[in-house]
Structures are given as C-alpha cells and as structure tokens.
C-alpha positions in Angstrom: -21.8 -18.9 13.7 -22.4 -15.4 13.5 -22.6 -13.5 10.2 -21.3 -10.6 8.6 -21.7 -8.4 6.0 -18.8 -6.5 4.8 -19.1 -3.8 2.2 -16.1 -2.3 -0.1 -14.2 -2.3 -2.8 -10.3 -2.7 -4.3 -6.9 -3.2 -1.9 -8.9 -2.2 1.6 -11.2 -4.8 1.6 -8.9 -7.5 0.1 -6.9 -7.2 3.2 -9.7 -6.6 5.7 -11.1 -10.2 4.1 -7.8 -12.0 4.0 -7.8 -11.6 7.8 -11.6 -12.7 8.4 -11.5 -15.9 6.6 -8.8 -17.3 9.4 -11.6 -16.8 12.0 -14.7 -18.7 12.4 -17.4 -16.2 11.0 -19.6 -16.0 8.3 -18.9 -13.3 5.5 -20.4 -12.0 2.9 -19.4 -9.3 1.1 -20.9 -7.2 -1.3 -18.6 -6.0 -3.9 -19.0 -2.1 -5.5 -18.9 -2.1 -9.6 -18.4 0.9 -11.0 -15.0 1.1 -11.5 -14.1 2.2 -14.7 -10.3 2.3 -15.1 -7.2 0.0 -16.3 -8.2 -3.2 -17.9 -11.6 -3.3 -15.6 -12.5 -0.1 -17.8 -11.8 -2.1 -21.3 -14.0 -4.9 -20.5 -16.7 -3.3 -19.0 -17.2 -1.2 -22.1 -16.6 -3.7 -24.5 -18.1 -6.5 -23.1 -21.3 -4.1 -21.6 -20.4 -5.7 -18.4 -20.5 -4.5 -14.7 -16.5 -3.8 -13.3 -14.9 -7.2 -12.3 -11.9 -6.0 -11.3 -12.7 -5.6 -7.0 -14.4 -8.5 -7.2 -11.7 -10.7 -8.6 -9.2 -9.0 -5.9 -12.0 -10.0 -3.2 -11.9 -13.7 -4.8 -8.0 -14.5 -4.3 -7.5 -12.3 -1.1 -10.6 -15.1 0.0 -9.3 -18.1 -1.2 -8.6 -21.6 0.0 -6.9 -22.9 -3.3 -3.6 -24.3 -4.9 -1.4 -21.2 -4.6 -0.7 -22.1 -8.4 -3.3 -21.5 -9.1 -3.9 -18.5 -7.3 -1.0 -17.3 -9.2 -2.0 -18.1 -12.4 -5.0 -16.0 -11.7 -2.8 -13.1 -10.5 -0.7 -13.0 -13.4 -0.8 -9.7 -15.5 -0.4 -9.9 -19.4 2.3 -7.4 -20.3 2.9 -7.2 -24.1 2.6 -3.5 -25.5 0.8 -3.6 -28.1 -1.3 -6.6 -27.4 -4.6 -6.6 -26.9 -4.5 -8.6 -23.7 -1.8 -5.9 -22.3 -2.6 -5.1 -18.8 -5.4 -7.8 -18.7 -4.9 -9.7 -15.3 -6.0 -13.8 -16.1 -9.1 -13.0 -13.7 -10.5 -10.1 -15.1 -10.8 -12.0 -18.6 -11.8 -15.3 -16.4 -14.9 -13.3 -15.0 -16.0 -11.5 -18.3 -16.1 -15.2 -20.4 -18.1 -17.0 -17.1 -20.2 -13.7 -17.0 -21.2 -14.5 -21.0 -21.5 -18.3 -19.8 -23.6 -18.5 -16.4 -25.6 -15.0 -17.5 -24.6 -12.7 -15.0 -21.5 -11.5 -12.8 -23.4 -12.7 -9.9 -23.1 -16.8 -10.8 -20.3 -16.3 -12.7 -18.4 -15.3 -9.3 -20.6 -18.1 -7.5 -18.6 -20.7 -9.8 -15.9 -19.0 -8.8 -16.7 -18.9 -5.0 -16.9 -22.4 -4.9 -13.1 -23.1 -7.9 -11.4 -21.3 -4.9 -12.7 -23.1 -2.0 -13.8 -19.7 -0.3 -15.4 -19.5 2.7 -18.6 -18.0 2.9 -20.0 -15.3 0.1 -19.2 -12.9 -2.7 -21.9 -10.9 -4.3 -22.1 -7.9 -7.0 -23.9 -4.9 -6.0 -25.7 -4.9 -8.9 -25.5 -7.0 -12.2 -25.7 -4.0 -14.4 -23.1 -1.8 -15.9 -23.4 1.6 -14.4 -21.0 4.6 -13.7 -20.7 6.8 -10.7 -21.7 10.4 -11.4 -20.5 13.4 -9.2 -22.6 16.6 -9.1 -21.4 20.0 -8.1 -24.0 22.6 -6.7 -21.6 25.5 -7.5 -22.1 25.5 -11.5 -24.1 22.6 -11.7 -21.2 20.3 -13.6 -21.2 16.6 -13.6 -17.8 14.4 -12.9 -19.0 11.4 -14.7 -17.1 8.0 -14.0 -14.9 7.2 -11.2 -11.5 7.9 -12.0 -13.5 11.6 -12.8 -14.9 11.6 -9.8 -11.6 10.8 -7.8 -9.9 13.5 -9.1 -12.6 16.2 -8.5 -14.3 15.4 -5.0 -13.6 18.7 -3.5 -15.9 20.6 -6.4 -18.4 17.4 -5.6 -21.3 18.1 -3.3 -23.3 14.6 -4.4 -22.9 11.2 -5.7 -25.3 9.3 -7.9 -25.6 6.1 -10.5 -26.2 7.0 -14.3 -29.2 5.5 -13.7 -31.2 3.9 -11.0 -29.8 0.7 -10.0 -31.6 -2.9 -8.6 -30.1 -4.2 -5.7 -30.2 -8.7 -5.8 -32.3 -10.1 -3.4 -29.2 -11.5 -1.9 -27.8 -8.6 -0.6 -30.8 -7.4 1.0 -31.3 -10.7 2.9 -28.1 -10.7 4.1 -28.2 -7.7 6.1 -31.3 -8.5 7.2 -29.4 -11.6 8.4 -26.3 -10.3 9.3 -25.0 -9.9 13.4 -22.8 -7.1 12.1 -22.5 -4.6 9.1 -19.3 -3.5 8.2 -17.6 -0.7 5.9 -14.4 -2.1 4.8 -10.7 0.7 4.6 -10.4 2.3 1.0 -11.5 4.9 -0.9 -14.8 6.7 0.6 -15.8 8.3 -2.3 -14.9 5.9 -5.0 -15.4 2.2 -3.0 -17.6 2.8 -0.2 -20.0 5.5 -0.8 -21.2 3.6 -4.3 -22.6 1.1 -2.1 -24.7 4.2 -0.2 -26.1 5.6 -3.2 -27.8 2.7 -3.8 -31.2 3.3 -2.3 -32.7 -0.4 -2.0 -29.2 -0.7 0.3 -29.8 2.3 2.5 -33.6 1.1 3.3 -32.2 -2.1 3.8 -29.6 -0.6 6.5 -32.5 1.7 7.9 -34.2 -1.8 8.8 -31.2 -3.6 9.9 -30.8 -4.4 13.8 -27.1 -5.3 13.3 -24.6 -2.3 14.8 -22.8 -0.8 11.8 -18.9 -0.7 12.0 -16.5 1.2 10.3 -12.9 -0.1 9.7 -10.7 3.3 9.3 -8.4 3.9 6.8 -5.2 4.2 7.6 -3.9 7.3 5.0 -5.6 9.6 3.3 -6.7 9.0 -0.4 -4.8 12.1 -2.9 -7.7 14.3 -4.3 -10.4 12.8 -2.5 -10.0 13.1 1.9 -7.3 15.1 2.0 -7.0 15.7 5.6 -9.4 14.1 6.7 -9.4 12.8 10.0 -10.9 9.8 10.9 -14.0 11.2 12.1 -14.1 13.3 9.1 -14.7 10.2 7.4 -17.5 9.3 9.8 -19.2 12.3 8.7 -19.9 11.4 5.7 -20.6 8.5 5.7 -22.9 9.5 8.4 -24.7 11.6 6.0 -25.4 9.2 3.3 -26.5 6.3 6.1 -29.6 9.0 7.1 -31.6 7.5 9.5 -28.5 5.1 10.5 -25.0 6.0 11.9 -21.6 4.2 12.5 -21.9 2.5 15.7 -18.1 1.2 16.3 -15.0 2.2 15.0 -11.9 0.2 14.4 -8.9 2.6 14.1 -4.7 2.2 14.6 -3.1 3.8 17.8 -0.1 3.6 16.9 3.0 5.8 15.3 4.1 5.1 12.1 7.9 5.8 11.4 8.4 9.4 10.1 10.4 8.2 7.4 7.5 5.8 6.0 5.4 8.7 6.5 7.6 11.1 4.4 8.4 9.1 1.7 4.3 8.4 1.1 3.5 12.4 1.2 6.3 12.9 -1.4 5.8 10.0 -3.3 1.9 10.1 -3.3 0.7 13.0 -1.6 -0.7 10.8 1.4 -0.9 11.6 5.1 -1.9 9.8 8.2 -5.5 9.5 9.4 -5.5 10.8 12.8 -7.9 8.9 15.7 -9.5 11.9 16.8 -11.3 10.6 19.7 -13.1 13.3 21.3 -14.8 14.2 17.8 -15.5 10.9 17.0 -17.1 9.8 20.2 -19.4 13.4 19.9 -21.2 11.7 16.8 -22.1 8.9 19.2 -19.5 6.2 17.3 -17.8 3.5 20.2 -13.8 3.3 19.4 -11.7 -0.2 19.1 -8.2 1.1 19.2 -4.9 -1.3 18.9 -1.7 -1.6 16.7 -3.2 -2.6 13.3 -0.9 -1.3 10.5 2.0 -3.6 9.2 4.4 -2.4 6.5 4.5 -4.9 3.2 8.1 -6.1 1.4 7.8 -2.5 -1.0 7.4 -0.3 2.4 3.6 0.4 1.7 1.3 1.4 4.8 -1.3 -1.4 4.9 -3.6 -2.8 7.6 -2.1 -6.0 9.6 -5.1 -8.4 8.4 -4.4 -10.7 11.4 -4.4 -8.1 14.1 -7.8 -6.3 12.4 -9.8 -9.2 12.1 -9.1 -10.3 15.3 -10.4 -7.0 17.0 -13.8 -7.3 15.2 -14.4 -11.2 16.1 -13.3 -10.3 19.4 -16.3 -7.8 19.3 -18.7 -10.3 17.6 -17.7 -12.6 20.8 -18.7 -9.6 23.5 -22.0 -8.7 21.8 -22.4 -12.9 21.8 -22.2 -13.1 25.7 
C-alpha cells in the first residue's frame, strides 16, 4: 500500500483527509500547533499545552466511528458566561488525555484508535510554542498567529518562540513516505509552521518522495491577497530550499459569479487563479479537474471525493 504524508492544519486539511480515507492509502498527517485563538487559545495557555484544536478537526474529518459519537465530539458548549463557553467536547477531551497519557502525541494515539481511523495522526511538536513574524522594515515582531494573520504583508519571516524538536515519528515517515503533500489552507498560518521547523526541512531535503501541493481554492483576507496559485508556490518554494513542489493539484473550473461576489463582500476573498504558464516556469507538473463543491451554507470548499481521487490516481501512475 503506498504511503503518504500529508502536512496542514484547520478546515483544508480536514477536507483533503475526509476524501483520502475512502481510498486505499496509507496517511499520515502531521498536524501544525501553534494556533492560538478561540477556545484552542484558553487551553493552551492554561493548561501550558500545545494547540489541540487542528488536531481534533483532523480526528473526526478521519474517523470510522458511531456518528453519535462523532457528534458528541463536535458539540460546542455555548453558555455566556460559563467557563466551558465556546469549548468544543474534543478540545477539552484532548487537554484531560494530554495530562493522562503525558503528551498530545499518545493522547491523540488513544484517540486514533476510539475513532477507528485509518492510518496516523501526529503533532508537530509536543511543546507549546507560538509563531512569530519579523518585519525587516522596522524590525517589529507579530507574535502569535492570529498576529501574524493579520499583518503578513509588513512580514518578511516566520519563526517559533523558540527552537522546536521534531518526534522521531514524523521524520520517519517522510523518510517512508511515496508522496509528500501540503494540504489547502492558510499558507502563512497552517502550512508554513510546519517549514519553519528545521528538523522537517532537512528531513524533506533527504526525502526521495515528489512533493505535491493541493491549491487553495480562495484567497485567505490579510494574508495572500491575490495571490495566484503559483504565487503560493513561491513561497513555499522559498522556505523548502534545496526542495521544490513537484505537482500541483488545482480546480479548472468557474465558480458562479454570484458565489464569488457574495465571498468578496462578505469576507474579502477572491478566487485563486491556475496560472499555468507561471506555474509550470518554476518546474511544478499541474493535475487540473473540477474539484470545488459548494456546502448547505454556500461556502467554496474542495469536493473531498473528486480531490482525493486525482492524487491516488497519481500514486497509481508513479506505481506502474
């Protein structure tokens, strides 16, 4: 069976994974954990614990369990004025196994195996750390990552508070893994964490596995503001050094003009072109179908089915 290693973090990946566990691969996925807002924020700071809250989305989007359960896991406390307010039943799930197995990484192990899931989940790191952007300009510092979402364009680098360790784990599997891929969502907030990390970029220098990029779909507000898709290649690009993205996965098709409206007014969000000419110049191989669905409340999200089924299809080529 071949393997993969899927790096991300938040709504993107949820949906990239929902779609891969209907096919018969081998995922793991390595989950960023700096996030620092809503109830994520609370209990990493009172808890001095690493952010749970993309790794409990990646856990139901993955699994294979009663759906009342699932549910039960889903379900958001809201009682103003309560201390639980805002506190989704996982997030407070994961911080009491963290203080009972010793760390986020068995803690979502036990989890892994409550929800039947298929294949692996692992933390970037098991410590609590928060992502730091520096300007060159006047030499300021954006320090968390809801600060750092709102200021990229003044950003010119991304770093950890402090230098982070990197599990075993995750280093064997890319060593391991037949392809390496960079889940949809935010670049500067979900993906690029994982790139700062230097034990992951030597890891990725060493890698044989091709390196695929799964576009987004609309541009993040405050952070790739029109950015096209190879815009986004760029950069990340520029924090793989010695590596680059091999393949991209990207959506060919319209979306209707009224969806599109209604997201630029209501959110300030645009399409992400497929800019083909510039994306083949940096070298990058394009897989181009109809991948975006629209969901019951008329949000732009990636049709899980269609997109996983474009990247086994390549796993199968590269087999034969």
């Amino acid at each position: 069976m071949k393997k993969v290693i899927v790096f991300g973090g938040g709504t993107g990946l949820s949906c990239l994974l929902s779609g891969l566990k209907l096919f018969p691969v081998e995922v793991t996925t390595v989950i960023s954990v700096a996030d620092n807002g809503s109830s994520t924020g609370v209990l990493k700071q009172e808890f001095d614990i690493p952010a749970v809250g993309d790794v409990g989305k990646v856990l139901l989007a993955m699994a294979d369990a009663d759906d009342d359960l699932v549910k039960l896991l889903r379900y958001r406390f809201h009682r103003e004025g309560s201390s639980l307010d805002n506190h989704p039943v996982r997030n407070i799930l994961l911080t009491a196994l963290i203080d009972m197995k010793g760390s986020l990484t068995e803690a979502t192990r036990f989890m892994v195996r409550l929800l039947n899931i298929k294949g692996e989940v692992l933390p970037l790191t098991e410590e609590k750390v928060e992502l730091v952007g520096h300007s060159d300009e006047n030499g300021k510092e954006f320090y968390g990552e809801e600060s750092v979402s709102a200021n990229v364009r003044y950003i010119s680098s991304l770093s950890y508070d402090h230098d982070i360790h990197v599990g075993n784990a995750v280093k064997q599997a890319i060593r391991d893994s037949d392809l390496i891929i960079f889940s949809p969502g935010s670049l500067y907030t979900s993906i690029l964490p994982h790139l700062i990390a230097e034990d992951i970029v030597k890891a990725l220098c060493a890698a044989k596995a091709p390196i695929m990029y799964v576009s987004n779909l609309v541009t993040q507000p405050g952070e790739t503001d029109g950015y096209d898709v190879s815009d986004h290649i760029a950069v990340l690009n520029r924090y793989l050094k010695r590596r680059r993205v091999d393949i991209v996965v990207g959506n060919n098709a319209g979306i209707d003009s009224r969806v599109l409206e209604h997201y630029l007014q209501s959110e300030g969000k645009t399409l992400v072109a497929l800019d083909r000419e510039n994306i083949t110049a940096q070298g990058a191989r394009i897989i181009e179908d109809d991948i975006f669905s629209i969901d019951e409340e008329g949000r732009i999200r990636h049709d899980a089915l269609k997109t996983a089924f474009l990247i086994f299809s390549y796993l199968m080529e590269q087999g034969r």
